[in-house]
C-alpha positions as CSV (number, residue, x, y, z in Angstrom):
1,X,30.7,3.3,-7.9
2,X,29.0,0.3,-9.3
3,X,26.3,-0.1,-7.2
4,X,26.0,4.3,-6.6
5,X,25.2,4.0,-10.3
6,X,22.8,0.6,-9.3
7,X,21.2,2.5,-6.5
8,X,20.3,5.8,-8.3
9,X,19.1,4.0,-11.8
10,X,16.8,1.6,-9.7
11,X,15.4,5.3,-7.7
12,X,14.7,6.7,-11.3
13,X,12.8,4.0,-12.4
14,X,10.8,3.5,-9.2
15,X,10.3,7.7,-9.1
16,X,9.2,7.3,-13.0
17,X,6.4,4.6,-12.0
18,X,5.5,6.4,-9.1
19,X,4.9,9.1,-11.5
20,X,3.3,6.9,-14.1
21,X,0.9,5.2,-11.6
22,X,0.1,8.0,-9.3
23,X,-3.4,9.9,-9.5
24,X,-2.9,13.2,-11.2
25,X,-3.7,16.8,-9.2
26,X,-7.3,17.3,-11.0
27,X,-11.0,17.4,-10.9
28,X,-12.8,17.3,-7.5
29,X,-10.4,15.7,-5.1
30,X,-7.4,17.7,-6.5
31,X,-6.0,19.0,-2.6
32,X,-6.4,15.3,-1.6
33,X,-4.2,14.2,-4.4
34,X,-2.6,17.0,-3.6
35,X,-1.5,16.0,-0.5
36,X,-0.7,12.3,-1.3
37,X,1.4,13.5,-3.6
38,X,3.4,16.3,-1.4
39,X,4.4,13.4,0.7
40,X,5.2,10.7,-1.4
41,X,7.4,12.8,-4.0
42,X,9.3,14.7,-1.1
43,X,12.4,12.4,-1.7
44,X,13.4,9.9,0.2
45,X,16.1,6.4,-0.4
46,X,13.1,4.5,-1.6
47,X,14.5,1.1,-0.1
48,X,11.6,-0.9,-0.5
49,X,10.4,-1.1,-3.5
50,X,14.1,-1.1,-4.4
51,X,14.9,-4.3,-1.9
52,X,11.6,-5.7,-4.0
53,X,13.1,-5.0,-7.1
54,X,16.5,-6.6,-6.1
55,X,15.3,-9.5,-4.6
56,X,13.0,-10.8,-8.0
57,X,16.6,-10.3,-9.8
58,X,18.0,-12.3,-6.6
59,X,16.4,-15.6,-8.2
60,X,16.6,-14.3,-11.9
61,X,13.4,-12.8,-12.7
62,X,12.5,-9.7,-14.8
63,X,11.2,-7.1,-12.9
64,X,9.0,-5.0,-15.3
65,X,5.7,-6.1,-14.0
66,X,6.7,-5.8,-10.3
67,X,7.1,-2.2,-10.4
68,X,2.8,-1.1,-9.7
69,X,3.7,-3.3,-6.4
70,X,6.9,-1.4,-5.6
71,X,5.0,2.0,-6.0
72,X,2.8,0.1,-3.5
73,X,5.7,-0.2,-1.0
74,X,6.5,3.0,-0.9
75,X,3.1,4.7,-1.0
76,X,2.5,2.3,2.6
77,X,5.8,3.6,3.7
78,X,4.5,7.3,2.7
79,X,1.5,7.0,4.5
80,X,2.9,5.6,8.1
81,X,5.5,8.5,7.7
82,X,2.9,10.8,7.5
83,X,0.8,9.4,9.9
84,X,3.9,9.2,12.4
85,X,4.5,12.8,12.2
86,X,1.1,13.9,13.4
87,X,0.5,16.0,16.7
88,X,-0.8,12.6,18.1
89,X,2.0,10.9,17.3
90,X,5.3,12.1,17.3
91,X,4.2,15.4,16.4
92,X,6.9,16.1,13.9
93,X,7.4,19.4,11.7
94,X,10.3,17.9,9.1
95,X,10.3,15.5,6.8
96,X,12.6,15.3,3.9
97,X,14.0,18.6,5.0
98,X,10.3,19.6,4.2
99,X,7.1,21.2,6.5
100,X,5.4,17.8,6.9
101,X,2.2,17.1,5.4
102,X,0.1,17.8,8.4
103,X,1.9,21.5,8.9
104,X,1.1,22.0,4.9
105,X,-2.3,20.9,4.4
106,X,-3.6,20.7,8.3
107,X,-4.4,17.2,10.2
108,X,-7.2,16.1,8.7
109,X,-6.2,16.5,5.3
110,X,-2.5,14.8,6.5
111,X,-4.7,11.7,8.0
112,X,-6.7,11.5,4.4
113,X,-3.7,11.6,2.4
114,X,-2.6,8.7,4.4
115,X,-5.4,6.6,4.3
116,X,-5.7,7.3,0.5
117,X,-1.9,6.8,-0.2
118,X,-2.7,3.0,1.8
119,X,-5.6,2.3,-0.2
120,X,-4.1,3.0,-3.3
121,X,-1.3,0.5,-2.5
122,X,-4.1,-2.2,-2.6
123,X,-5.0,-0.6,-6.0
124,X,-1.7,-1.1,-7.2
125,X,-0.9,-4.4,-5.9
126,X,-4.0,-5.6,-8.0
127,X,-3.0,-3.1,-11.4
128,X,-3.6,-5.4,-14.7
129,X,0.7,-4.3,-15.1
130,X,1.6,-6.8,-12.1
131,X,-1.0,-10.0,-13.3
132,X,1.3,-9.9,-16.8
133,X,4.1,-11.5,-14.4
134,X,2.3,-13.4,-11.7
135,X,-0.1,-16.2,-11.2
136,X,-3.2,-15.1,-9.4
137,X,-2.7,-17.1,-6.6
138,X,0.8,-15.9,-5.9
139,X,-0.3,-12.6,-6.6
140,X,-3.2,-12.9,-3.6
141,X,0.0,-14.4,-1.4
142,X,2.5,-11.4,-1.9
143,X,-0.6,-9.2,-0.7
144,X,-1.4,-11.0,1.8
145,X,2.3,-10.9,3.3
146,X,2.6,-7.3,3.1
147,X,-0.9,-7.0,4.0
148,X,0.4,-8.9,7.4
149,X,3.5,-6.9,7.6
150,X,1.8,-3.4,7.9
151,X,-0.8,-4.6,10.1
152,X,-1.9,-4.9,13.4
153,X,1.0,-8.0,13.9
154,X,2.9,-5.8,11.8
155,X,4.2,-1.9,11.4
156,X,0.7,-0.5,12.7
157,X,1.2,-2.8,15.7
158,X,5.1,-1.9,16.5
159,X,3.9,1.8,16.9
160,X,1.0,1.0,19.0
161,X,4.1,-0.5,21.1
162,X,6.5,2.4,20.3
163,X,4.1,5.0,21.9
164,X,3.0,2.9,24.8
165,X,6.4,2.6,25.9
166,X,7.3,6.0,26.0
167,X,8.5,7.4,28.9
168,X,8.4,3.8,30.6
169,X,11.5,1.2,31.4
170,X,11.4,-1.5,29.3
171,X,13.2,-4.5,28.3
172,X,15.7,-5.3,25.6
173,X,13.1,-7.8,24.6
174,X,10.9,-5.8,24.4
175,X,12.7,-2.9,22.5
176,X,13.4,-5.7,19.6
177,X,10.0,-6.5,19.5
178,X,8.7,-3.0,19.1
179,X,11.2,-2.6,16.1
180,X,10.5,-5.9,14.6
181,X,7.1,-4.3,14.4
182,X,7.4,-0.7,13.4
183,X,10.2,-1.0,10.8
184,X,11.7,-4.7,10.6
185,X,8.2,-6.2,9.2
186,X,7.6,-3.5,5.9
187,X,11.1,-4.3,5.2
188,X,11.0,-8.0,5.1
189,X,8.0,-7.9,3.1
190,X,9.3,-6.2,1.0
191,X,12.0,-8.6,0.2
192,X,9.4,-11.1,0.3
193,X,6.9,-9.7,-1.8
194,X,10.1,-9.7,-4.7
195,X,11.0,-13.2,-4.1
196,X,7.2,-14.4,-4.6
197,X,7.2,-12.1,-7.9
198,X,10.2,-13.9,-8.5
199,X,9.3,-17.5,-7.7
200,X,11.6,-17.9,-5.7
201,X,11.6,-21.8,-4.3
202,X,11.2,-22.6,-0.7
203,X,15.2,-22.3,0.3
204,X,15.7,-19.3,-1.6
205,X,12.4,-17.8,0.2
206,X,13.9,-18.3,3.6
207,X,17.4,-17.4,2.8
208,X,15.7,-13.7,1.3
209,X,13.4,-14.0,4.0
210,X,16.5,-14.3,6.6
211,X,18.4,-11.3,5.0
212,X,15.1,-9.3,5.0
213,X,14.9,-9.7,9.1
214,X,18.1,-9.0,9.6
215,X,18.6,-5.9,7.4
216,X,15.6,-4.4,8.7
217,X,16.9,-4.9,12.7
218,X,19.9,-2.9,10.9
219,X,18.1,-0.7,9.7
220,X,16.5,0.5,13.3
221,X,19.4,0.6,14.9
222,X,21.5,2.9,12.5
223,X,18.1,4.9,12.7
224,X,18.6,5.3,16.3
225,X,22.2,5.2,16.0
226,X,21.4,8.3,13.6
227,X,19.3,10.5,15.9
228,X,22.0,10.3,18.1
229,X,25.1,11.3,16.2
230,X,23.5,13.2,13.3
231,X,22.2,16.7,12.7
232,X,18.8,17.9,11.3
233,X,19.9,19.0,8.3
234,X,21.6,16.0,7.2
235,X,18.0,14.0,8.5
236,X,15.9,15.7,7.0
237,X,14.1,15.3,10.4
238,X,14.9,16.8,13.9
239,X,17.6,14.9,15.0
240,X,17.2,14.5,18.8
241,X,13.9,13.3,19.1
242,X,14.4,10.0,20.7
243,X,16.0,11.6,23.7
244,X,13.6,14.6,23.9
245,X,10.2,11.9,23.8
246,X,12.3,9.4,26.2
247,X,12.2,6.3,23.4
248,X,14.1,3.2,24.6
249,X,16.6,2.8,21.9
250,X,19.7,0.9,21.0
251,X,22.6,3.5,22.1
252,X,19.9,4.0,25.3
253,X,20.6,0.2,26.0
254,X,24.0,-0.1,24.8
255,X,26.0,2.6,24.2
256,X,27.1,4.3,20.4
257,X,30.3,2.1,20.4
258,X,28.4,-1.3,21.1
259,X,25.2,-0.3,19.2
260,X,27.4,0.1,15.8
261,X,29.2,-3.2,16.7
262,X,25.6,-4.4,16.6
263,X,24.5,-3.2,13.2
264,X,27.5,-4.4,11.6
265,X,26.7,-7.5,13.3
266,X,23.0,-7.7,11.6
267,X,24.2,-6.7,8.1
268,X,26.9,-9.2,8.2
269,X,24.1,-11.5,9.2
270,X,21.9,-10.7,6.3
271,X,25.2,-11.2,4.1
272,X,25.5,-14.4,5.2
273,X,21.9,-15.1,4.7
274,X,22.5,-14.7,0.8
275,X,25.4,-17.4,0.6
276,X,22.9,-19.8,-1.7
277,X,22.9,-17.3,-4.6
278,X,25.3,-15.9,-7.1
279,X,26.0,-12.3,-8.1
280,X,22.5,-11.8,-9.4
281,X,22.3,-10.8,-5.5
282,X,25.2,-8.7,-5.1
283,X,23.2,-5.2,-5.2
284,X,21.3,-7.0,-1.8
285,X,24.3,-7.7,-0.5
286,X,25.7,-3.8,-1.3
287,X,22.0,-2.3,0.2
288,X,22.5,-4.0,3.6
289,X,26.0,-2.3,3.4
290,X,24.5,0.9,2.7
291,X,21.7,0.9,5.4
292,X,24.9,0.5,8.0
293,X,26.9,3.2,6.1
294,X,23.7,5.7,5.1
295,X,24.2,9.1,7.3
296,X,20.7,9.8,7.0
């Protein structure tokens, strides 16, 4: 109950930022506002600016000033989901339990509100609000590492992969490296990009740094595990999908029994990864129980 409580105060505060930071619906560019805005206030868990937010209080540090960069986190994640629904992509129709943005404002206006929602995460990540807390020059390194980890080496990269192996037998190897991409590399920046805010020293950076791998491998894999065993409604998305585009995926590989053995595995991993700290860390240690216990 602790950390339900934890979970949806740390939501509020991130949706009240968001709201705080977020262009308003007016003047010229009101539809493309619009549109940013449809997407990135249609719900969601926001994990990463929370996991941002928890790891700073990881390593004891107030978290006031870090919240224009959390906005930034999830505007990135707002615009890849939108940009991963499209016709081109995986030409999805739900998100949220909502039309997505392309069916609602039509694809060109879906691929502006993405790159605007991306670009205004740099905006953020610079806002006067986060140089109150930060030095400059670790303020240009936490940019540059989530710059890295939505980039070409990064989430833009893993679904370069992710389409180009549809349809096509590939290795295990290769399956982790596609997911490492797309969805393990946001996640550990995010964690990063707290534990910077937080100045965190060198051991604690690779012990959060550790946990942030690890919970974001989880995090795929109960995604996959997901489409499998759970239902559109409860998505939000069509559940399915996988199967229907022919994605290589865990339970593809492994089986549901083995492939839940597996996430357990990684979140015990990222657990273990926070031995070094003391219950300033706990509500890590309860997120990378609830990634393996989320139903949606």
């Amino acid at each position: 109950m602790e950390f339900k409580k934890y979970l949806t105060e740390q939501c509020a505060l991130v949706e009240q930022a968001m709201a705080r930071y977020m262009l308003p619906e007016e003047g010229p560019l009101a539809n493309h506002i619009k549109a940013m805005r449809y997407s990135l206030f249609a719900g969601g868990k926001r994990i990463r600016p929370i996991l941002a937010l928890a790891a700073a209080e990881a390593v004891h540090a107030p978290t006031e000033h870090l919240l224009p960069v959390a906005c930034a986190l999830e505007c990135i994640h707002t615009y890849s989901l939108i940009h991963d629904d499209l016709p081109a992509m995986d030409d999805d129709d739900l998100r949220r339990g909502k039309p997505t943005c392309h069916v609602v404002f039509g694809e060109a206006e879906a691929i502006l509100a993405g790159d605007g929602l991306l670009s205004f995460a740099f905006e953020l990540m610079t806002h006067p609000d986060v140089r109150q807390g930060i030095s400059p020059v670790a303020q240009l390194q936490m940019i540059n590492i989530i710059a890295k980890g939505i980039g070409p080496v990064g989430m833009v990269g893993g679904q370069s992969l992710d389409l180009a192996a549809e349809g096509q037998a590939i290795t295990f190897d290769h399956l982790r490296l596609i997911h490492g991409y797309k969805t393990g590399a946001l996640i550990t920046a995010s964690v990063q990009a707290g534990a910077i805010f937080g100045k965190a020293d060198d051991k604690q950076f690779a012990a959060l740094s550790r946990y942030g791998v690890q919970i974001g491998l989880a995090f795929q894999i109960v995604d996959d595990l997901l489409d499998v065993e759970g239902t559109t409604e409860d998505l939000g998305k069509t559940a399915g999908a996988d199967a229907q585009r022919n994605k290589a995926t865990y339970p593809a590989f492994f089986g549901v029994a083995k492939t839940k053995v597996m996430a357990k595995e990684a979140v015990d991993e990222a657990v273990n990864a926070l031995k070094i700290f003391d219950a300033k860390a706990e509500p890590l240690r309860d997120l990378a129980r609830y990634i393996y216990e989320r139903n949606k």
